[in-house]
C-alpha positions as CSV (number, residue, x, y, z in Angstrom):
1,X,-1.5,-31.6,-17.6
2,X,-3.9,-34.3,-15.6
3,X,-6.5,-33.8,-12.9
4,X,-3.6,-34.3,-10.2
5,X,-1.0,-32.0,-11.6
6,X,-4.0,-29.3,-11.6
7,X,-4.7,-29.9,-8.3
8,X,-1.0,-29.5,-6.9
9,X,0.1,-26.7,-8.8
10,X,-3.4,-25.2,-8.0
11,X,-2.3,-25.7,-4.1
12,X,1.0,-24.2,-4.6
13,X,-0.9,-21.3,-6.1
14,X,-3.2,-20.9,-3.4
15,X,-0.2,-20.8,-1.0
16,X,2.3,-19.0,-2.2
17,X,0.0,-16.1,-3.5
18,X,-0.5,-14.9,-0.4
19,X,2.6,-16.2,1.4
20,X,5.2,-13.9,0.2
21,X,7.6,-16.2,-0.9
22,X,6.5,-15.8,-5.1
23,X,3.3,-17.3,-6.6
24,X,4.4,-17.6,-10.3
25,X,8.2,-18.7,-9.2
26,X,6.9,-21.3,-7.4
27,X,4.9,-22.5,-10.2
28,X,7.1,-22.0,-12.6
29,X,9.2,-24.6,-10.2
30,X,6.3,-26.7,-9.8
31,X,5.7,-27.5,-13.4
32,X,9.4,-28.0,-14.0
33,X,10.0,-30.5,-10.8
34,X,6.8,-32.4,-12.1
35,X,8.0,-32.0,-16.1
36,X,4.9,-30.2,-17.3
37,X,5.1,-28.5,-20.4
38,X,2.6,-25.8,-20.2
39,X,3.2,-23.0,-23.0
40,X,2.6,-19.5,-21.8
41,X,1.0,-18.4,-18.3
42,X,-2.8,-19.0,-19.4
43,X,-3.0,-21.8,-16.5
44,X,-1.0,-19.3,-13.8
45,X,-3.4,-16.6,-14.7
46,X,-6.6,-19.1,-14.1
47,X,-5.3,-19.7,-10.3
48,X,-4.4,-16.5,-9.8
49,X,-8.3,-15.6,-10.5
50,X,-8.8,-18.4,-8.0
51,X,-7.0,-16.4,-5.5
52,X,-8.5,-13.3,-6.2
53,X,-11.4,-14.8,-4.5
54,X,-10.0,-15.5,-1.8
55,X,-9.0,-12.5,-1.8
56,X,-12.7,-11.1,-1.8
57,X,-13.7,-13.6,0.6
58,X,-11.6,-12.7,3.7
59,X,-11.2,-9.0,2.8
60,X,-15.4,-8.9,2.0
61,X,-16.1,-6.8,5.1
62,X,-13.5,-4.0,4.0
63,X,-14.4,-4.6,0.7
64,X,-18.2,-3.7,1.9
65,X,-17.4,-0.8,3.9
66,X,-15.5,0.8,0.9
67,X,-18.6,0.4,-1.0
68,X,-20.9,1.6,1.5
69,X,-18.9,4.6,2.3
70,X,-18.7,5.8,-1.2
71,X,-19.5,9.1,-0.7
72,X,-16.8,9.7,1.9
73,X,-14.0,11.6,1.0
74,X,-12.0,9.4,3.1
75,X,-12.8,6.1,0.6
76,X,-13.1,8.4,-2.2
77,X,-9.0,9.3,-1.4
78,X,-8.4,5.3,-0.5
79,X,-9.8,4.3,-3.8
80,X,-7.8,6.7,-5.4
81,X,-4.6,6.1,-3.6
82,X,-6.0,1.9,-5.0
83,X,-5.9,3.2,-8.5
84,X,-2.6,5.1,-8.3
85,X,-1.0,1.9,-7.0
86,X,-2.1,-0.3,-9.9
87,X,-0.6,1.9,-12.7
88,X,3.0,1.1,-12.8
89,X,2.2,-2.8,-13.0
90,X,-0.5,-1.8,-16.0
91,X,2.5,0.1,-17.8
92,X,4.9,-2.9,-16.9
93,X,2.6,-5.6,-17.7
94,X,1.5,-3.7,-21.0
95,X,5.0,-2.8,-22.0
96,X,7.2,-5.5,-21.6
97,X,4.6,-8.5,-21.8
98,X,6.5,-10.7,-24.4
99,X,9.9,-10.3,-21.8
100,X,7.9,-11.2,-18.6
101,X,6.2,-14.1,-20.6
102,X,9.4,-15.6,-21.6
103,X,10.7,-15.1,-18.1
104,X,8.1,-17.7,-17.0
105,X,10.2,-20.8,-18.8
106,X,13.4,-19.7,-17.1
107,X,14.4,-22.1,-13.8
108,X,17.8,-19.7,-13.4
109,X,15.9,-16.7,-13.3
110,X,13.5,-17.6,-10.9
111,X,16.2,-18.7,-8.4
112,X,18.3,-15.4,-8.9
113,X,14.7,-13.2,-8.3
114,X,13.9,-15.5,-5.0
115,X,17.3,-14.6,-3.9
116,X,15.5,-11.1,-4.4
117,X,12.4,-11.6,-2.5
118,X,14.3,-13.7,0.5
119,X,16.7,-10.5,1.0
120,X,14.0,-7.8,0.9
121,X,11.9,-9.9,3.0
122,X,14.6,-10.3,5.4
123,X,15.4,-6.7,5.6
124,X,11.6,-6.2,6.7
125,X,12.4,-6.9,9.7
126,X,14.7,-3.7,10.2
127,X,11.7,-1.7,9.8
128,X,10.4,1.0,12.0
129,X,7.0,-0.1,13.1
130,X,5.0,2.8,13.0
131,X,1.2,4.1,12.0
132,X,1.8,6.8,9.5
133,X,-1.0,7.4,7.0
134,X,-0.7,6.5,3.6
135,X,-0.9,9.4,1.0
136,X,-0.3,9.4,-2.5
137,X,4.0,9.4,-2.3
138,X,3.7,5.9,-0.3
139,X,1.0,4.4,-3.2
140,X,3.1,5.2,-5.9
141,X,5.9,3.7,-4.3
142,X,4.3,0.2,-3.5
143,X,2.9,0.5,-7.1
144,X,6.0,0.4,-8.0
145,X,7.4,-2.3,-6.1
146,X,4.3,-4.5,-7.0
147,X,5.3,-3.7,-10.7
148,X,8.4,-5.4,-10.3
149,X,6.6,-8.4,-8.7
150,X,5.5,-9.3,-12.2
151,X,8.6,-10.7,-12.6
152,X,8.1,-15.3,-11.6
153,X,10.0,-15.3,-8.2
154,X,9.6,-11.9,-6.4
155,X,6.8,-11.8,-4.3
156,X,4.2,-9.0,-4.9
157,X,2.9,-9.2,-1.3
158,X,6.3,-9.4,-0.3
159,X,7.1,-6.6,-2.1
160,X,4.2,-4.6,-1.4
161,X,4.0,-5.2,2.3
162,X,7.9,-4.5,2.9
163,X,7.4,-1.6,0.9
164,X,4.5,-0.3,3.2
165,X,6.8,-1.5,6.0
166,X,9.4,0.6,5.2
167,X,7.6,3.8,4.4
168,X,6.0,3.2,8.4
169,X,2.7,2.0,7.8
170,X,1.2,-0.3,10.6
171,X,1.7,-4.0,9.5
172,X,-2.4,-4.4,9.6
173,X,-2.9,-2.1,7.4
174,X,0.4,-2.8,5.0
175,X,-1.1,-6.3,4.8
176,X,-4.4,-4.8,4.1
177,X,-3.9,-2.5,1.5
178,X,-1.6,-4.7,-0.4
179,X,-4.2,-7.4,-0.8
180,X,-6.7,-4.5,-1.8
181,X,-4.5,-3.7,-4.2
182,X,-4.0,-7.2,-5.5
183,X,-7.3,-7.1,-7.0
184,X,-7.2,-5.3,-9.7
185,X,-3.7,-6.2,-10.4
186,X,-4.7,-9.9,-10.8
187,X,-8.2,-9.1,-12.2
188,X,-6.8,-7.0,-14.8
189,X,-3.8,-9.7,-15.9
190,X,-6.4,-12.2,-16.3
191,X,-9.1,-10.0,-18.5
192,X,-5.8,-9.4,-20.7
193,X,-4.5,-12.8,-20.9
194,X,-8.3,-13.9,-22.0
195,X,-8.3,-11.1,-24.9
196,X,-4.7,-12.4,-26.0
197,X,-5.5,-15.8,-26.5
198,X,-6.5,-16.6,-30.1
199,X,-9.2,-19.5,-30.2
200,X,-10.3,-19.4,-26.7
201,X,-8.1,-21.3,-23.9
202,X,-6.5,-24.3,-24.7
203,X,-6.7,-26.0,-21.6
204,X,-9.8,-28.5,-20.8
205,X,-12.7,-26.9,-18.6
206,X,-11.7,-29.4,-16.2
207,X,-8.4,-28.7,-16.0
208,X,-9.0,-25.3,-15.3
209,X,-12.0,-25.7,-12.7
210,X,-9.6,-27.9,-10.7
211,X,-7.2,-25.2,-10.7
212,X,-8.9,-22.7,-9.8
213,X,-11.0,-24.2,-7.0
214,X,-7.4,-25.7,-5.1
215,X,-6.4,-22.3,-5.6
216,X,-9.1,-20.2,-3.6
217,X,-9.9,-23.0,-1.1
218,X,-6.1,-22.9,-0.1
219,X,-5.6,-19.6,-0.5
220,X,-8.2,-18.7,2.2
221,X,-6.3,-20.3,4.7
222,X,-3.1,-19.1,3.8
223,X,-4.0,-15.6,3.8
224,X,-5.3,-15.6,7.3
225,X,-2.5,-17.5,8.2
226,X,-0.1,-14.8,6.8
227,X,-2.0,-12.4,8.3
228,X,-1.3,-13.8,11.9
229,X,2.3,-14.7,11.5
230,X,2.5,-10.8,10.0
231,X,0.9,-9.2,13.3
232,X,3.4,-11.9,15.3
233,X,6.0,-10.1,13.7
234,X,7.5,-13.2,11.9
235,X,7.1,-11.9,8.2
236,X,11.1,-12.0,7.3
237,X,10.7,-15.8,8.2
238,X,9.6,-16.2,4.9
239,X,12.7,-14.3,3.8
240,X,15.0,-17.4,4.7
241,X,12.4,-19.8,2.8
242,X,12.9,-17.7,-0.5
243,X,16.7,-17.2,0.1
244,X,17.1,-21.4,0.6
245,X,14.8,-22.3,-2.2
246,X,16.5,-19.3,-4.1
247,X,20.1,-21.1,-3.9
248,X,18.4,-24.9,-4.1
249,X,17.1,-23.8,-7.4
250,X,20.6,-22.0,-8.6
251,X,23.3,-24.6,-7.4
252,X,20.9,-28.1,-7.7
């Protein structure tokens, strides 16, 4: 993998994290389209960590407040609901890690789970708009659905914020917890991938600086864009992206 190659597949990261039209399908794409042969997911999981930055950058005052508020019972409950969220992907990710990392080399089955993603995306817009609070039936149940999204080509903030959708939280906060939530998703996938990998990472320092730096700068952006286009009320947009790129992939 060169400098260049870093660089776009480290911009494709930053997008399409947060852009719910799948992060690792789209990379998984990305390498194929430019033929890179990258064994594994150790340069996926170095963007991602890229994008958890982001992530901590644009949600920093919430982030903050949680931490300042500590000793309210309120965050103490949000925290928990965080944590209760996050275990179904740990028992996924744990349990079926050799499956999922195969899954990362397949081109077919990233089209069939974009197909997915576009669908559930779609359906979003169907959903009630409402401000219901979240309680610890609702985490469980966007833990699950962001278990799922370890699978290249569904979208976990797709899945996570139809999910809230669905279950009638307010889109602001749907977008919010799910990117809360992200963080110790993505933080936690990357501490394992780092204790899996015998010899330390294979890929140059450089490599993996590029990618990780494309990766957060253009992720900032794209989150705040998604969060606009998500209070517009044009999130199933991004359903017909996934859907099209879903059947390109399949029939071309």
């Amino acid at each position: 993998m060169t400098l260049i190659e870093a660089t776009i597949l480290g911009i494709v990261q930053g997008f399409t994290e947060f852009l719910p039209i799948s992060s690792s399908g789209h990379l998984v794409l990305g390498q194929a389209i430019l033929g890179i042969e990258q064994p594994g997911n150790e340069f996926e999981i170095l963007v991602h960590l890229g994008t958890l930055a982001s992530v901590l950058v644009v949600f920093f005052d919430d982030i903050k407040s949680l931490l300042i508020s500590m000793t309210s019972k309120k965050t103490q409950t949000f925290i928990l609901f965080i944590l209760i969220g996050t275990l179904p992907a740990v028992g996924v990710g744990l349990g079926f890690k050799d499956l999922l990392e195969s899954s990362f080399e397949n081109v077919t089955a990233v089209g069939g789970a974009l197909l997915f993603t576009g669908m559930v995306l779609y359906g979003s817009s169907f959903a009630n708009r409402q401000d219901k609070e979240h309680s610890f039936l609702t985490s469980i149940l966007i833990g699950c659905v962001q278990a799922v999204a370890i699978i290249p080509g569904v979208s976990r903030s797709g899945m996570t914020i139809s999910a809230a959708l669905f279950l009638g939280l307010s889109p602001k906060e749907a977008v919010r917890f799910s990117f809360l939530l992200a963080i110790p998703a993505i933080a936690g996938a990357g501490l394992l991938t780092a204790l899996d990998v015998s010899g330390g990472f294979q890929l140059p320092i450089s490599i993996a600086l590029v990618g990780i730096i494309s990766s957060f700068s253009v992720g900032v952006v794209a989150l705040k864009w998604l969060i606009g286009w998500l209070e517009q009320g044009k999130f199933h947009y991004f359903g017909i992206y996934c859907l099209a790129v879903g059947l390109i992939t399949l029939f071309i």
